[in-house]
GUMAR-343934 format. One line per 4 residues: for each residue y, z, x of N, C-alpha, C. Coordinates in Angstrom, 2 decimals, decimal comma, always signed. Each point is the difference from the previous one (the first is absolute). Layout:
residues N
Y/Z/X/Y/Z/X/Y/Z/X; ...
***
This chain:
residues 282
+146,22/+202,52/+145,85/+1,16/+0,49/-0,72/+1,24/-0,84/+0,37; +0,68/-0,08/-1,04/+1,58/-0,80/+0,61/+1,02/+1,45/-0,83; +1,01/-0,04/+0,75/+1,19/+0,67/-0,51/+1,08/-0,83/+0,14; +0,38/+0,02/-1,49/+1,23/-0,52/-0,66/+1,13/+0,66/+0,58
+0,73/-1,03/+0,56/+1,36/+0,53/+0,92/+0,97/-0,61/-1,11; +0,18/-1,15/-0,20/+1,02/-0,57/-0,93/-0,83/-0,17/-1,90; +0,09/+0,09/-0,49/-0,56/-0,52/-1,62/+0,40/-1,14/-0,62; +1,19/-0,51/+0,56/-0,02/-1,13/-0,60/+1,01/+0,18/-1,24
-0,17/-1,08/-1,13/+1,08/-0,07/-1,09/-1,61/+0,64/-1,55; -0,96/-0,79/+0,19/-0,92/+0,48/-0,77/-1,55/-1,13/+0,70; -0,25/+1,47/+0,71/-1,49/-0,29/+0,44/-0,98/+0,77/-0,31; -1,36/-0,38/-0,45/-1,12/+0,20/-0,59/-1,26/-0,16/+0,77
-0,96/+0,91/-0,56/-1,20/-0,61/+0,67/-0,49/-0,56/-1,85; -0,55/-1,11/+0,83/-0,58/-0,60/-1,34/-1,09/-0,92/+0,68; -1,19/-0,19/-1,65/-1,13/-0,51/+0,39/+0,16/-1,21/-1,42; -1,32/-0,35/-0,03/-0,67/-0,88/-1,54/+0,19/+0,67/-1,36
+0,99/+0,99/+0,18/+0,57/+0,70/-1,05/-1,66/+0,88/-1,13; +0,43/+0,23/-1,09/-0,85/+0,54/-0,66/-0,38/-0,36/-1,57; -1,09/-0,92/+0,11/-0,12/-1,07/-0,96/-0,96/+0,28/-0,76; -0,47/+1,46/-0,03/-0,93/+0,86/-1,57/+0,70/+0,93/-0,92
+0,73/+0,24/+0,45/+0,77/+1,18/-1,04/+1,05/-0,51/-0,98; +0,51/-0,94/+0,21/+1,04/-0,79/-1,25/-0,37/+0,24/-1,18; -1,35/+0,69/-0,36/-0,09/+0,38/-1,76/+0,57/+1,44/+0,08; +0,66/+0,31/+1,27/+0,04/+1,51/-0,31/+1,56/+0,05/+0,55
+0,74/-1,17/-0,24/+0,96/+0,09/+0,53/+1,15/-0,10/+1,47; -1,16/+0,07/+0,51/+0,03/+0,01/+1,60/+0,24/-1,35/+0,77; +1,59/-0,18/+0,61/-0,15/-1,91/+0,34/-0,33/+0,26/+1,26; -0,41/-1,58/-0,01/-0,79/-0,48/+1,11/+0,38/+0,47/+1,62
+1,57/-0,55/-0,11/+1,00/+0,87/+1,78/-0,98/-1,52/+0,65; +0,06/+0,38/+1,63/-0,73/-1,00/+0,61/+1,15/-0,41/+0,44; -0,53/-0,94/+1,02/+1,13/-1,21/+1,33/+0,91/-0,18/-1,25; +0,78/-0,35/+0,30/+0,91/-1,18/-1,25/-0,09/-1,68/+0,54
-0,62/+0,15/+1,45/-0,24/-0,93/+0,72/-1,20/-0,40/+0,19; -0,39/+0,22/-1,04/-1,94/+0,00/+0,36/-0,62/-1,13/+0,82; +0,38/-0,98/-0,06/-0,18/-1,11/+1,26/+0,01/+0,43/+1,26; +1,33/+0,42/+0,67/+0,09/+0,24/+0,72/-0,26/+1,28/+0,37
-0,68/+1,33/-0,99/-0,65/+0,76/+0,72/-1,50/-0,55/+0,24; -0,12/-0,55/-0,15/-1,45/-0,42/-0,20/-0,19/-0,99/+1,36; +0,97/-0,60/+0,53/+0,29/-0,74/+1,20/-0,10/+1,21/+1,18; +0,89/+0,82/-0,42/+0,22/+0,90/+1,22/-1,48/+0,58/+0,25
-0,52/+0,81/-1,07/-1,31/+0,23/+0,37/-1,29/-1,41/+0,39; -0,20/-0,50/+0,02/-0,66/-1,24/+0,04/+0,32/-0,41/+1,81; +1,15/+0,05/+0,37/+0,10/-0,05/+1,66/-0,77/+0,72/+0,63; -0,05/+1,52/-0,49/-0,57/+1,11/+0,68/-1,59/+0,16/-0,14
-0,18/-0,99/-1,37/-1,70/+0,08/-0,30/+0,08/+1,23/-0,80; +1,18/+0,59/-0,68/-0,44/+1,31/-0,87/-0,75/-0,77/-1,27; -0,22/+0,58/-1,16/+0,06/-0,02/-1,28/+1,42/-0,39/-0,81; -0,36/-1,07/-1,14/+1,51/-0,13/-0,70/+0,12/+1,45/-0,32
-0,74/+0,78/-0,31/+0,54/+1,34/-0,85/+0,44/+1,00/+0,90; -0,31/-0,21/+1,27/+0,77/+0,62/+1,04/+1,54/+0,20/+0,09; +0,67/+1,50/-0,50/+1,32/+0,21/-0,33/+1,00/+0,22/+1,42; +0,64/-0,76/-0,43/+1,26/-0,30/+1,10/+1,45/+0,46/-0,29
+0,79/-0,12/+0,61/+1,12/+0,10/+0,22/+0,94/-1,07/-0,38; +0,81/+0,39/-1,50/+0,74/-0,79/-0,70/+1,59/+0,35/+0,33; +0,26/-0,86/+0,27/+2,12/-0,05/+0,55/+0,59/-0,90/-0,94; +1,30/+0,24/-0,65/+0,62/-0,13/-0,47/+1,69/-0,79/+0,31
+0,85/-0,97/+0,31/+0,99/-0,11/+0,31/+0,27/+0,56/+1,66; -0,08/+1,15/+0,18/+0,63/+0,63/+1,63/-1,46/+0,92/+0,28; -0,66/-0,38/+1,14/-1,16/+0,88/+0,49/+0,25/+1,23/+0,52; -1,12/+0,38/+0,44/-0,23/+0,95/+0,79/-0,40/+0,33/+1,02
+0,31/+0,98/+0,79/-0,09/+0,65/+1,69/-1,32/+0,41/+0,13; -0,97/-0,20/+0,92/-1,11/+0,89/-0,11/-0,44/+0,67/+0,84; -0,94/+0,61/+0,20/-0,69/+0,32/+1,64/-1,14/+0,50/-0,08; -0,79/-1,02/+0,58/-1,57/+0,29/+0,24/-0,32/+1,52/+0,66
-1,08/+0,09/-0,70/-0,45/+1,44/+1,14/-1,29/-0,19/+0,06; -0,21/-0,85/-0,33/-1,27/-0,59/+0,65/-0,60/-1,68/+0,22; -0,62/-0,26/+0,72/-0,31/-1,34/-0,07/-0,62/-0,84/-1,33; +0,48/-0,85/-0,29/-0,84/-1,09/-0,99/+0,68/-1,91/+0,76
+0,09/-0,55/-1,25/+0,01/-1,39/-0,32/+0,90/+0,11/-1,14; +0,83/-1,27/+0,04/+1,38/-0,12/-1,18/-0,43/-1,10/-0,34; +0,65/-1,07/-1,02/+0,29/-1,01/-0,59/+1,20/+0,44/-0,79; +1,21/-0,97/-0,33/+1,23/+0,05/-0,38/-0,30/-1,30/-0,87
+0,34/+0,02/-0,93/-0,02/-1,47/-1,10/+1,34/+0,11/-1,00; +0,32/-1,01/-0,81/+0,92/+0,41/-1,17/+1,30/-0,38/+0,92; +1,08/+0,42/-0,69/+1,77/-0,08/+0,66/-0,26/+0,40/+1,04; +1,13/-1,12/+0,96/+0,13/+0,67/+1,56/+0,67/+1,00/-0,18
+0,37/+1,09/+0,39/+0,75/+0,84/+0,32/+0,04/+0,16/+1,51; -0,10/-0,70/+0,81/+0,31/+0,07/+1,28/-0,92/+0,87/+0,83; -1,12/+0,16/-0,33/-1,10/+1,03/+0,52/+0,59/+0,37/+1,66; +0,06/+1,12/+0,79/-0,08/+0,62/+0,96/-0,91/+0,81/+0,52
-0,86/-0,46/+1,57/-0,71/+1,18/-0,02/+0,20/+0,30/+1,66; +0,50/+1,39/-0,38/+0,61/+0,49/+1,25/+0,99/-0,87/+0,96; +1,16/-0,44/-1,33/+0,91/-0,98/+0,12/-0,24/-1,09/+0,96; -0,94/-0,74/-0,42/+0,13/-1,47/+0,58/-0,71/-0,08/-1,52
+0,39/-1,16/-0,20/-0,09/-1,09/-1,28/-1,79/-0,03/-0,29; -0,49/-0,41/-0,94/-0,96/-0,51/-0,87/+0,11/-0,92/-0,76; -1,16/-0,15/-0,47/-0,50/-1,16/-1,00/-0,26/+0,44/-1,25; +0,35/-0,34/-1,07/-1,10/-0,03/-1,10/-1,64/-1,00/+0,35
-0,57/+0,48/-0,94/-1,72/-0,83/-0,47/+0,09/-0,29/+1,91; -0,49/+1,13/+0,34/-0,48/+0,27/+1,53/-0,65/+1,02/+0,30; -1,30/+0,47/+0,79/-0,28/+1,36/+0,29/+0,45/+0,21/+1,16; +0,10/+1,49/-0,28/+0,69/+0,54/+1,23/-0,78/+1,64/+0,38
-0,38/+0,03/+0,97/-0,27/+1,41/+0,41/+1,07/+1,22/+0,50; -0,69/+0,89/-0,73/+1,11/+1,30/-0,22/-0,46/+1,34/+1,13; +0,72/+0,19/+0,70/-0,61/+1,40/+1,21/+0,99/+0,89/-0,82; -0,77/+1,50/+0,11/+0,89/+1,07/-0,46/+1,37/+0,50/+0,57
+1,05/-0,11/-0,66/+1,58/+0,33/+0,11/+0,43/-1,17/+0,05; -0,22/-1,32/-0,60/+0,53/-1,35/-0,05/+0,73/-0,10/-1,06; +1,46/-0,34/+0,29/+0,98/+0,45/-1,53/+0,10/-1,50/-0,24; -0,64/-0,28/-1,62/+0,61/-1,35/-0,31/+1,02/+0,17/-1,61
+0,99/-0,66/+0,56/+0,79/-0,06/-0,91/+0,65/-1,25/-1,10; +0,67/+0,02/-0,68/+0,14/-0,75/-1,02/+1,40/-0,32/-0,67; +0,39/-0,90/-0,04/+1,64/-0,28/-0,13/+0,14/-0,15/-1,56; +0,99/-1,05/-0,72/+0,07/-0,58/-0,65/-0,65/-1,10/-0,72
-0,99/-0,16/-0,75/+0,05/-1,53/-0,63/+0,59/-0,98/+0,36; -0,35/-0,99/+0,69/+0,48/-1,49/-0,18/-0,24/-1,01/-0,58; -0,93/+0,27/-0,17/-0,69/-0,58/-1,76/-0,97/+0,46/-0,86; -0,07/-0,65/-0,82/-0,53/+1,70/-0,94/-0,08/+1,04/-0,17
-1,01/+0,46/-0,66/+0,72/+1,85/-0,29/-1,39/+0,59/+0,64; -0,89/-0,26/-0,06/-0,94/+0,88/+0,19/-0,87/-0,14/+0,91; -0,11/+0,82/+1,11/-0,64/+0,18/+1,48/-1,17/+1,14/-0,20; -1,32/-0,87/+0,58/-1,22/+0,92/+0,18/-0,06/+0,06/+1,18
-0,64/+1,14/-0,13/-0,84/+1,01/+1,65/-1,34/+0,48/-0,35; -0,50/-1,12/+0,51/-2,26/+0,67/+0,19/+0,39/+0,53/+1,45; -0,75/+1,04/+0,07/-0,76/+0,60/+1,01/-1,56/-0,25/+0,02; -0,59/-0,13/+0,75/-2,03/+0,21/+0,38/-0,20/+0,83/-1,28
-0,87/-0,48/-0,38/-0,87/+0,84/-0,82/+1,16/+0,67/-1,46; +1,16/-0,29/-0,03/+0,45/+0,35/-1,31/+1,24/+1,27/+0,19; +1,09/-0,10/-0,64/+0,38/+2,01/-0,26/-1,11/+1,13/-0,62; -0,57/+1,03/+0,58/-0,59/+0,52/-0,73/+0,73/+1,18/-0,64
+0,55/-0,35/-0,86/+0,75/+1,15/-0,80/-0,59/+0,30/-1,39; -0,38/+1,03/-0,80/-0,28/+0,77/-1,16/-0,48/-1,09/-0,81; -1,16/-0,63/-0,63/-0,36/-0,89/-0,58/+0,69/+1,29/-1,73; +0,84/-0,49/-0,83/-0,28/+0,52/-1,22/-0,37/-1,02/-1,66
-0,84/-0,03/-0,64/-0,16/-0,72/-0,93/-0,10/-1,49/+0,61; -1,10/-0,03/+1,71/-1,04/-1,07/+0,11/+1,48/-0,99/+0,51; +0,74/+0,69/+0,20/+1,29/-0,98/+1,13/+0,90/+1,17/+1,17; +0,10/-0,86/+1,12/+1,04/+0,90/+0,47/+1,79/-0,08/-0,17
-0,22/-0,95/-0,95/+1,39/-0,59/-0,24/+0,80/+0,71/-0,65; +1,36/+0,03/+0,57/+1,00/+1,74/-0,14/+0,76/-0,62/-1,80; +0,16/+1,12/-0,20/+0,34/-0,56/-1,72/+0,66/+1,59/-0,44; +1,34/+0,23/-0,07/+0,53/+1,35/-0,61/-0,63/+0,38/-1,71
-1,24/+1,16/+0,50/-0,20/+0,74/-1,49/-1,18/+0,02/+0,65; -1,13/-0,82/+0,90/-1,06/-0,64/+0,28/-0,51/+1,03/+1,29; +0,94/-0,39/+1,34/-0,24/+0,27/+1,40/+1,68/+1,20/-0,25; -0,03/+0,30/+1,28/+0,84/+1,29/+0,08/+1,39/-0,51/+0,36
-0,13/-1,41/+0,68/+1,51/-0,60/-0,10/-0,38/-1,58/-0,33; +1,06/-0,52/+0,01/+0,18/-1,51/-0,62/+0,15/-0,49/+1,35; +1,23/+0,14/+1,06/+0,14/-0,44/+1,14/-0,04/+1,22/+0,90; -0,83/-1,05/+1,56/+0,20/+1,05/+1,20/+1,49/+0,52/+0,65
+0,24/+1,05/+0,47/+1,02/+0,84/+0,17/+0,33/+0,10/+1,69; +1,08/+0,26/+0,28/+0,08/+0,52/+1,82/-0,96/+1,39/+0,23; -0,67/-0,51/+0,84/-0,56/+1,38/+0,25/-1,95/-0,23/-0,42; -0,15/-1,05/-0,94/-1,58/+0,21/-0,50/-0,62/-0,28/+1,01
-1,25/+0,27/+0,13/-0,72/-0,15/+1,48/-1,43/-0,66/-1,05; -0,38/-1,62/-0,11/-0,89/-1,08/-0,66/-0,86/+0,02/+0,44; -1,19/+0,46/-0,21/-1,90/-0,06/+0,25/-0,17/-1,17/+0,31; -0,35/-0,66/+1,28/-0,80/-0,97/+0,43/-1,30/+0,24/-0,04
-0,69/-1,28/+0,71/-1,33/+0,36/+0,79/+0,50/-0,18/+1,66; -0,71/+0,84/+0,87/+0,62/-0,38/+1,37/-1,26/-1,51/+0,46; +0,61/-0,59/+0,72/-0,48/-1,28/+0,22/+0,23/-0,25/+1,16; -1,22/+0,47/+1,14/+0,68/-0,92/+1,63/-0,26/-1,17/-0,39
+1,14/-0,70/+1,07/-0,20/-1,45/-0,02/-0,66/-0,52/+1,42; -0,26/+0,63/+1,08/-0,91/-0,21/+1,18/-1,24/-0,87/-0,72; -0,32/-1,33/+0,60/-1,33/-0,60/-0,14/-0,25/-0,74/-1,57; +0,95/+0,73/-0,74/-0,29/-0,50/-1,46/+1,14/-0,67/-0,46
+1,32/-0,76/+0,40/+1,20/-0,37/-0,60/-0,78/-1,43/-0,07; -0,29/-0,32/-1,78/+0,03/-1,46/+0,19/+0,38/-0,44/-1,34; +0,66/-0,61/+0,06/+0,59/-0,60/-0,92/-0,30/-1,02/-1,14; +0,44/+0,52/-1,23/-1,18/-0,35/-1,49/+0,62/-1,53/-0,69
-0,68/-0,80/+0,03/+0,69/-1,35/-0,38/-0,38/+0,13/-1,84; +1,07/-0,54/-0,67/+0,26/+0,15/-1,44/+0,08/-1,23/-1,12; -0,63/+0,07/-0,82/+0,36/-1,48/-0,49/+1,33/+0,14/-0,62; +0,43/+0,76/-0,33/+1,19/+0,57/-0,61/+1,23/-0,08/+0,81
+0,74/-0,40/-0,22/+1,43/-1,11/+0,66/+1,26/+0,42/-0,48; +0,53/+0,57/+0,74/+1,55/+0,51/-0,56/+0,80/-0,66/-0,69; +0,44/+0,13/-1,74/+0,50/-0,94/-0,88/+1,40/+0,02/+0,32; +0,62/-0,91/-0,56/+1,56/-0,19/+0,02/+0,73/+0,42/-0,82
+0,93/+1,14/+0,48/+0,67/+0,55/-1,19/+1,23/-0,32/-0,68; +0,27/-1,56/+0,72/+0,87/-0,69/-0,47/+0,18/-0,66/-0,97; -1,20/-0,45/-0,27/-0,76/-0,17/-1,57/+1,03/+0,41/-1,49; +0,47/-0,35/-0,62/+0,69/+0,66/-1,19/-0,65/-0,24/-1,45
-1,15/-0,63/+0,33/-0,80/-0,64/-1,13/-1,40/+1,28/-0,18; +0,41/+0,34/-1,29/-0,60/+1,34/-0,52/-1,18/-0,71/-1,31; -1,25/-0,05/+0,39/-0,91/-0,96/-0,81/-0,39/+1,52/-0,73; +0,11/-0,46/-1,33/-0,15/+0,99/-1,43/-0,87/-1,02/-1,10
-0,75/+1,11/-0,77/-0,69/-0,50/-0,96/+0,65/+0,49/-1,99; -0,58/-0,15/-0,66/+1,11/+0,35/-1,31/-0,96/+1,53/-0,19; +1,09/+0,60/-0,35/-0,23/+1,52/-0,81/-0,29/-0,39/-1,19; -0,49/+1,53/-0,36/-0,73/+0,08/-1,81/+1,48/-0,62/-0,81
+0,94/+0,52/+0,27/+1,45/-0,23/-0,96/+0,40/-1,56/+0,36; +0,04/-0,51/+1,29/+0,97/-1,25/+0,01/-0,14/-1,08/-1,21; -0,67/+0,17/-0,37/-0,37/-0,90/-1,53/+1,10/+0,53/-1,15; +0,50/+1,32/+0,36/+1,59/+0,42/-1,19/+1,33/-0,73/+0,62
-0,23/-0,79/+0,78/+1,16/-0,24/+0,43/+0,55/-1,45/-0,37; +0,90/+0,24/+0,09/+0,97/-1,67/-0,54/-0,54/-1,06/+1,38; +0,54/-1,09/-0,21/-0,12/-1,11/+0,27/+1,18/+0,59/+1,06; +1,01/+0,11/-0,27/+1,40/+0,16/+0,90/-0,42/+1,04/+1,10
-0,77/+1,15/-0,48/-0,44/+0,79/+0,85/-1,08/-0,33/+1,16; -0,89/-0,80/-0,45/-1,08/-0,12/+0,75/+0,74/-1,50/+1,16; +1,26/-0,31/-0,30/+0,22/-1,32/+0,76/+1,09/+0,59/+1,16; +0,36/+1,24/-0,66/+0,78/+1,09/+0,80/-0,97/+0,26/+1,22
-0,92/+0,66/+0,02/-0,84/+0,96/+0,89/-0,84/-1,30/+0,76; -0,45/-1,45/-0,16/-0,28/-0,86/+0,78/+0,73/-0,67/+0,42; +1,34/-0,05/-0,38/+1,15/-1,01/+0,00/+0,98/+0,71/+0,78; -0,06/+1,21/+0,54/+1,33/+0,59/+0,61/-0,84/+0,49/+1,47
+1,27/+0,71/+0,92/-0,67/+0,64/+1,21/+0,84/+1,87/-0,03; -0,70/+0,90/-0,18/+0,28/+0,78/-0,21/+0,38/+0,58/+1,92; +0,55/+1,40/-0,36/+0,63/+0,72/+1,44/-0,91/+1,54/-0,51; -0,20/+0,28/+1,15/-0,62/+1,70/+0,30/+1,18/+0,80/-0,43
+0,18/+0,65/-0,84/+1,46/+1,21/-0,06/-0,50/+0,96/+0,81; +1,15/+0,47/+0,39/-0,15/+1,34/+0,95/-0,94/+1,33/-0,77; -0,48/-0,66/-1,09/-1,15/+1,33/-0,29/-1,03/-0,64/+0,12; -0,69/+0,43/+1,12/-1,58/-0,14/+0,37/-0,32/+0,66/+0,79
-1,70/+0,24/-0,26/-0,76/+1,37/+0,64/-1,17/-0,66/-0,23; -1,08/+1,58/+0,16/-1,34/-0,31/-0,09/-0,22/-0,23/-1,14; +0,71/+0,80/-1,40/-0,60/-0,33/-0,84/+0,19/-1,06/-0,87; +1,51/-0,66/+0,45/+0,42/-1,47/-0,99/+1,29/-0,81/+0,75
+0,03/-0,73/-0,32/+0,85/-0,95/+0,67/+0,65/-0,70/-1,37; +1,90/+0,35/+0,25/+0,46/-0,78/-1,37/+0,53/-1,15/+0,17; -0,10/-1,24/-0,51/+0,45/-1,28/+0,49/+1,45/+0,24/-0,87; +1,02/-1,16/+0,23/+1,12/-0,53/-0,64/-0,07/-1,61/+0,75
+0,86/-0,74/-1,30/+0,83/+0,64/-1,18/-1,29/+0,32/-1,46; +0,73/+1,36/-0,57/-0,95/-0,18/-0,95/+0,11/-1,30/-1,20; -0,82/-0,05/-0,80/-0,46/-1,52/-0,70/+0,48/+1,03/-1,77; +0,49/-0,99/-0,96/+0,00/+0,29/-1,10/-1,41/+0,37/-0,65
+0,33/+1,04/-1,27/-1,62/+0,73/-0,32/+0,86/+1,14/-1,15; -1,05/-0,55/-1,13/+0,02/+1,02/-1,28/-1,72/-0,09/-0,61; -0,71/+0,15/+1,24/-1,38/+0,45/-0,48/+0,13/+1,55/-0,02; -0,38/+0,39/-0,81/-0,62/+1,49/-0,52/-0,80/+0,81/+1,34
+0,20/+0,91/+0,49/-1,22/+0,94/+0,64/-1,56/-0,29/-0,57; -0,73/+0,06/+0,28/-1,20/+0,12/-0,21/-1,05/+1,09/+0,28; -0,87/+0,63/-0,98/-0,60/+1,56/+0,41/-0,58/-0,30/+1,33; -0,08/+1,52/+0,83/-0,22/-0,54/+1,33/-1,22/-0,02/+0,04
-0,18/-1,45/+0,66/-1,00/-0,50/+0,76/-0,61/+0,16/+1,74; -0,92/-0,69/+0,26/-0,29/+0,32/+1,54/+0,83/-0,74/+0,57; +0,70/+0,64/+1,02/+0,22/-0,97/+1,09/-0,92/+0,13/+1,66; +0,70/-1,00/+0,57/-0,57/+0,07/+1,67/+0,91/-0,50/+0,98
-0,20/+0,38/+1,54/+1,20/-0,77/+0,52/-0,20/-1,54/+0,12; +1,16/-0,86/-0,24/+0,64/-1,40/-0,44/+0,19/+0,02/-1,00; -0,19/+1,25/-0,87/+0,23/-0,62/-1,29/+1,73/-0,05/-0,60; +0,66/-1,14/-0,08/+0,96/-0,26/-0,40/+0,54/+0,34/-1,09
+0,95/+1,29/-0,76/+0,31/+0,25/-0,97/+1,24/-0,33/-0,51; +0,35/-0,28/-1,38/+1,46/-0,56/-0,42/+0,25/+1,20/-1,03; +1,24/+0,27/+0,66/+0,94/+1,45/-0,62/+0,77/-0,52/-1,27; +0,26/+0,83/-0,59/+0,79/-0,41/-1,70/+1,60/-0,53/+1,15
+0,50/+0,62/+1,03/+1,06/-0,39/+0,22/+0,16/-1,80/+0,60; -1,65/-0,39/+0,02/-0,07/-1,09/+0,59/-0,44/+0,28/+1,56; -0,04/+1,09/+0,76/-0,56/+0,10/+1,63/-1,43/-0,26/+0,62; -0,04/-0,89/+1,00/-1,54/-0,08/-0,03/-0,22/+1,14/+1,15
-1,11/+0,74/-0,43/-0,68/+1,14/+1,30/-1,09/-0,46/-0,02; -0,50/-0,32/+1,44/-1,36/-0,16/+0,54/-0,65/+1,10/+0,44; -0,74/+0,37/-0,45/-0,70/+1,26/+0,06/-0,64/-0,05/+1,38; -0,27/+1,20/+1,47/-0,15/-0,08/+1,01/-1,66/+0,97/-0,01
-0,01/+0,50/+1,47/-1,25/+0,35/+0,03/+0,09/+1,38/-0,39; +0,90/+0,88/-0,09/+0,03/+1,79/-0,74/+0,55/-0,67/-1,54; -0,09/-1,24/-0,64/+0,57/+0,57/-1,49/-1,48/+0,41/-0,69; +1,13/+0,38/-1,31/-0,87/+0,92/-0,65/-1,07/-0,88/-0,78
-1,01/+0,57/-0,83/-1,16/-0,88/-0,36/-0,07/-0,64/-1,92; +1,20/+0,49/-0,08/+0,07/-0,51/-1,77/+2,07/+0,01/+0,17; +0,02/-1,04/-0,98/+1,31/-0,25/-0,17/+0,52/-0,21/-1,53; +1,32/-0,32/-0,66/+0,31/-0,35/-1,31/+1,43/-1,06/-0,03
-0,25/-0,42/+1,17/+0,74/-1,49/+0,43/-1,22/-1,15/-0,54; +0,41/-1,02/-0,34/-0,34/-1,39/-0,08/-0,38/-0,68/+1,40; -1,39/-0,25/+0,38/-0,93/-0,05/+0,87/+0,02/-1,56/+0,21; +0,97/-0,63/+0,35/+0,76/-1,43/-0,07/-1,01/-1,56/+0,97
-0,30/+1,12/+1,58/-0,83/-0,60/+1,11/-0,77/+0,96/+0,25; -0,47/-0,72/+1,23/-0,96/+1,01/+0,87/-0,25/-0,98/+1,58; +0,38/+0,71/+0,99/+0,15/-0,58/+1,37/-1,76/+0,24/+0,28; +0,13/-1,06/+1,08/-1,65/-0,48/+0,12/+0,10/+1,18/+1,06
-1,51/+0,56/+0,78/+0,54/+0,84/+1,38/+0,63/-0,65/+1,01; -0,13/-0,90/+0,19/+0,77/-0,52/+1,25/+1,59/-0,35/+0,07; +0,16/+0,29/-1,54/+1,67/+0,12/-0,28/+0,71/+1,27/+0,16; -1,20/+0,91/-0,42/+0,38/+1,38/+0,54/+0,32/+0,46/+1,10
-0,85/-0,52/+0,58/+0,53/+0,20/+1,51/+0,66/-0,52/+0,74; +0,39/-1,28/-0,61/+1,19/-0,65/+0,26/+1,60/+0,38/-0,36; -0,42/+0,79/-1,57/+1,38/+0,22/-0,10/+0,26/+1,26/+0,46; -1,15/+1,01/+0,65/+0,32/+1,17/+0,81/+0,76/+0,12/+1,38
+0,15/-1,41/+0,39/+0,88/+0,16/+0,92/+1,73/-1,41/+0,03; -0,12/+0,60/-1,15/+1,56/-0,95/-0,19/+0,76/+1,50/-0,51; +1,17/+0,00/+0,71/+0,83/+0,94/-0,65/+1,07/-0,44/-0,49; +1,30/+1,03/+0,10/+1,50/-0,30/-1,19/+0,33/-1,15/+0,26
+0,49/-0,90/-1,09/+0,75/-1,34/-0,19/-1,27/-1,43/+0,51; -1,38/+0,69/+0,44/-0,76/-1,41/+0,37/-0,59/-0,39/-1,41; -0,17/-1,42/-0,19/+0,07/-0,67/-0,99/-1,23/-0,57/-0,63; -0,63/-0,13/-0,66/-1,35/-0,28/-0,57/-0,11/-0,63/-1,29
-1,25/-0,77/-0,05/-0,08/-0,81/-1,57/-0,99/-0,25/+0,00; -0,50/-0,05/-1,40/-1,65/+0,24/-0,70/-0,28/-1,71/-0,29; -1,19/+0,27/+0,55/-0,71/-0,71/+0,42/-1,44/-0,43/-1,31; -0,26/-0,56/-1,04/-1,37/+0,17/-0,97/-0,76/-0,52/+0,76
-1,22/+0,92/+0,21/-1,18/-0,45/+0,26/-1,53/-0,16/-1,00; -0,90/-0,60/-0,20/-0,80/+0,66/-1,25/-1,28/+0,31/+0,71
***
């Protein structure tokens, strides 16, 4: 068990999200960092689908109440455990009442936490990944007390080598392929969206991220179609929204790009005013 002393700004348990139900409406949710949850578990020898602990901008306080194994991957946030300093992409053994805590972002936005063997919290609809309408909250709260597995580390701490390599989130190069629509678009438009470097506006979340400046546009709506996360939509006002890992699964925006996964998870940890530009790949 761990109990949540601090919560953070918006922290989650999240897994490989939920990738059968989209005919029924239901989005995917999942890391927004899927790389790097997939790193964090991979130190420990869990499963990629092994659900972890997703942080947001400012972490969280914790406290073991029982023994396991950590891995920290994604934005530093200055990991603490039982205030002396840590590492990210390191294991570390956990004895019960060991408070590790979590500062600020110093780069990027999004910080994972594997524990041994996974969070075991409420599998619903074949994920444990928290999603408001889905699971009973969206983010963990002061006070929740998080289902581990207990894990001595006596005789067994050994440490899991990964082919998987912590990417650079300095990167501003967002590799996209063309949407069903980018073919309605002008010449001026399409030299816009490869030809410029767009900024994160202060609206972004799980479920979309809006770039500026917006680009000129008198294409029509279109009946809604599917979307998925990367998929890049162009608003009648001209705004591009990149669709994240909670958007929804049909849209009636103009379906312009589509971010490869490894852009996704790249652009999951750039926040307000960091700067990005599309990249064609075929």
């Amino acid at each position: 068990m761990i109990k949540v002393l601090k919560a953070g700004i918006s922290s989650s348990i999240q897994d490989l999200g939920r990738t059968s139900f989209r005919e029924f409406g239901v989005p995917v949710a999942g890391s927004m960092d899927l790389y790097s949850s997939k790193l964090a578990n991979a130190l420990l020898g869990n499963a990629d689908s092994d659900a972890v602990l997703e942080m947001a901008l400012i972490g969280t306080k914790l406290q073991f109440l029982v023994p396991t194994q950590i891995a920290i991957t994604g934005a530093n946030m200055s990991p603490t455990l039982n205030g002396q300093a840590i590492a990210n992409n390191q294991l570390y053994a956990i004895e019960s009442e060991d408070i590790l805590t979590f500062s600020a972002s110093k780069n990027g936005l999004h910080t994972y936490l594997a524990v041994k063997g996974g969070f075991n919290t409420d599998v619903l609809l074949g994920s444990r990944s928290y999603y408001s309408g889905i699971t009973p909250q969206s983010v963990i709260k002061n006070g929740d007390v998080l289902k581990i597995y207990t894990f001595s580390t006596e005789g067994n701490f050994e440490k899991q080598y990964s082919k998987l390599k912590p990417f650079n989130f300095s990167s501003e190069v967002l590799n996209v392929f063309l949407g069903p629509e980018f073919s309605l678009l002008s010449t001026q438009q399409k030299d816009q969206l490869f030809n410029s470097s767009f900024k994160v506006s202060n609206l972004y979340n799980r479920m979309a991220y809006q770039l500026l400046p917006q680009i000129e546009n008198d294409l029509p709506s279109i009946l809604t179609g599917p979307v998925l996360p990367g998929t890049v939509q162009l608003t009648p006002s001209g705004g591009l929204i990149v669709l994240m890992r909670d958007c929804q699964t049909t849209g009636g925006y103009p379906r312009v790009l589509q971010l490869s996964e490894s852009s996704i998870n790249l652009l999951a940890q750039k926040k307000e005013n960091d700067t990005v530009v599309f990249n064609f790949i075929d």
